[in-house]
Each structure stands twice: as structure tokens, then as C-alpha cells.
C-alpha positions in Angstrom: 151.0 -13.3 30.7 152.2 -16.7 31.5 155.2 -16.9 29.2 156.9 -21.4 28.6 159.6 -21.9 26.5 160.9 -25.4 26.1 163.8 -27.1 24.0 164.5 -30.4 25.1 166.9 -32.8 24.1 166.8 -36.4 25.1 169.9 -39.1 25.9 169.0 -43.1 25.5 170.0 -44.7 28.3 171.0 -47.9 26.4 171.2 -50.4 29.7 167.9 -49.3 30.9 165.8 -48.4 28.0 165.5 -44.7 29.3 165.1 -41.6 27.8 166.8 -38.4 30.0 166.6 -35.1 29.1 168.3 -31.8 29.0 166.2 -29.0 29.0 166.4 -25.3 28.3 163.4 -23.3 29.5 162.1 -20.4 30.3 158.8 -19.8 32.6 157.9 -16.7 33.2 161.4 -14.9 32.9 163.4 -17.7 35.1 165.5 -19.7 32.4 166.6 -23.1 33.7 168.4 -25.6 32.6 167.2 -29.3 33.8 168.3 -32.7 33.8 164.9 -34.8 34.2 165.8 -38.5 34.7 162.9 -41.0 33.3 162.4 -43.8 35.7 163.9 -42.5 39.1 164.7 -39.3 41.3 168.2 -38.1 41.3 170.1 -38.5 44.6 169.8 -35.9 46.5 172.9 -34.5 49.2 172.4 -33.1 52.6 172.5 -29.5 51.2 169.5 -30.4 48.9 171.4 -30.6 45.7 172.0 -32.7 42.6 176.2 -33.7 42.6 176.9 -33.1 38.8 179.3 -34.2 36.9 179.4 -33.7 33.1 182.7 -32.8 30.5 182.1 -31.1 26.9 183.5 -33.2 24.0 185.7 -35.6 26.1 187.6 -32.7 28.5 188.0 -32.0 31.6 185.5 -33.1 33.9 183.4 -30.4 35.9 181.3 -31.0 39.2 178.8 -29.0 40.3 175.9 -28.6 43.1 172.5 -28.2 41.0 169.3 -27.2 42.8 166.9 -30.3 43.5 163.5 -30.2 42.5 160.6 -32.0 44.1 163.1 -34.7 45.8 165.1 -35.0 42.8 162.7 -35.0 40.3 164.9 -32.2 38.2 168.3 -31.4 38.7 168.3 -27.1 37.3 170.2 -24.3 37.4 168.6 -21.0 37.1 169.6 -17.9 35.5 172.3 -16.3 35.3 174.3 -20.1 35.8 172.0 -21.4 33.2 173.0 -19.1 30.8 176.3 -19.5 31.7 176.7 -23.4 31.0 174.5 -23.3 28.0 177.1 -21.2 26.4 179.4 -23.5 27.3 177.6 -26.3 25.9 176.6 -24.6 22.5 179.1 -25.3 20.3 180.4 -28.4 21.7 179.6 -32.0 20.0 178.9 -34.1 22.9 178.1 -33.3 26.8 178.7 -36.8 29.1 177.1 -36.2 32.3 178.0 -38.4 35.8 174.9 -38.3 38.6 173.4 -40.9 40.7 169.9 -42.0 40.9 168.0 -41.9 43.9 168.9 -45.5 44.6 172.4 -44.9 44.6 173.2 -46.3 41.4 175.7 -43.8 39.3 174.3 -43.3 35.4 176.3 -41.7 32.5 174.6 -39.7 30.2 175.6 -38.4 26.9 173.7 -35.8 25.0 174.2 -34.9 21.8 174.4 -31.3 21.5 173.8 -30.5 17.1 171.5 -27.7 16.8 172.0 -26.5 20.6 173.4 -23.3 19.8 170.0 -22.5 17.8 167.7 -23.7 20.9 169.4 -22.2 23.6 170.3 -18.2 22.0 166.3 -18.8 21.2 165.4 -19.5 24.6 167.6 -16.7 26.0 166.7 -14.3 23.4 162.8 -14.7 24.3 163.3 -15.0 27.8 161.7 -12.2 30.0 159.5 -11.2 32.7 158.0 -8.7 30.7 154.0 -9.2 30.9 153.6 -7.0 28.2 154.4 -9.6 25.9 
């Protein structure tokens, strides 16, 4: 059995008129957690990773090396990393992330993050690779 589950949440870009997302999923037992830019790629480094950067209510500010998707089309962590940051993001307010498109040009992103402790313990509670299901 094929097994998708998908909670989404999604940041206007006010200067551009996008629409980002972060997304909790789960496909077939992997859980991720993606950033998905609207109009553009993210940059990707040499190492083919997304440079994150993102703080949790206004703290300190946390970079990271997320795994690129199809040149940059998602920037996800899988896993064991996913499930790490989305408790780290469930009870907070606001998450501000820092990346750069594939142009160059550096975007900040807030999400806000009511109702995420709901979506995500339902994603990780229904996560698995059992095909019984």
C-alpha cells in the first residue's frame, strides 16, 4: 500500500506575491519535512544542499544543510531530523526562515506555526512502512 500524508502550511511572500510552504509528510514511511518555494529553485551548494537558516519565535538563529530536491525544487529533511525539528517547531508561534533562491537573491520567510503541534504528532503518529495498513 502506497501510504501520503500531507500537512502544509503556507508563508505570503508579501514583495513577490508568493505563496511558500512548509510541509510535513509522510510517503510511504519516510517523513519529510520540505520547504517548497513558489516561483523559483532554491540555491543549491556544491555539496548538493539547501543553506538554511530559520529561528523559532525571534531566537537564536540556526543553519543548517537540507537535502536538495530535483535542483532545488524542495529543500527536506528526512526522518529521524525531521522529527527532530518538527518538535522543535510545535509549540513555537512563529518560524522565520533565511534561504536564497536559485538566482541568488536571499528571501525571508515566516510561517506561522498555530495548530502545528496537531499536524505534525498526526503525521508522525501515522507514519509507517507497514503495508499492512
Amino acid at each position: 500500500m502506497i501510504q501520503v500524508i500531507t500537512v502544509e502550511n503556507a508563508s505570503y511572500y508579501v514583495n513577490h506575491g508568493a505563496y511558500h510552504t512548509l510541509m510535513a509528510n509522510c510517503f510511504n514511511g519516510t517523513m519529510m519535512l520540505a520547504l517548497n518555494p513558489e516561483e523559483t529553485n532554491w540555491q543549491v551548494n556544491e555539496s548538493g544542499q539547501v543553506d538554511v537558516r530559520f529561528s523559532i519565535d525571534g531566537g537564536e538563529r540556526h543553519a543548517e544543510a537540507w537535502r536538495a530536491t530535483s535542483n532545488g525544487s524542495k529543500a527536506v529533511l528526512e526522518n529521524a531530523e525531521a522529527d527532530e525539528l518538527m518538535t522543535r517547531f510545535e509549540d513555537a508561534d512563529q518560524v522565520h526562515f533565511a534561504l536564497s533562491n536559485a538566482e541568488g537573491k536571499n528571501l525571508e520567510i515566516t510561517f506561522d506555526m498555530a495548530g502545528a503541534a496537531k499536524a505534525f504528532a498526526y503525521v508522525r503518529e501515522n507514519c509507517t512502512s507497514d503495508s499492512s495498513q
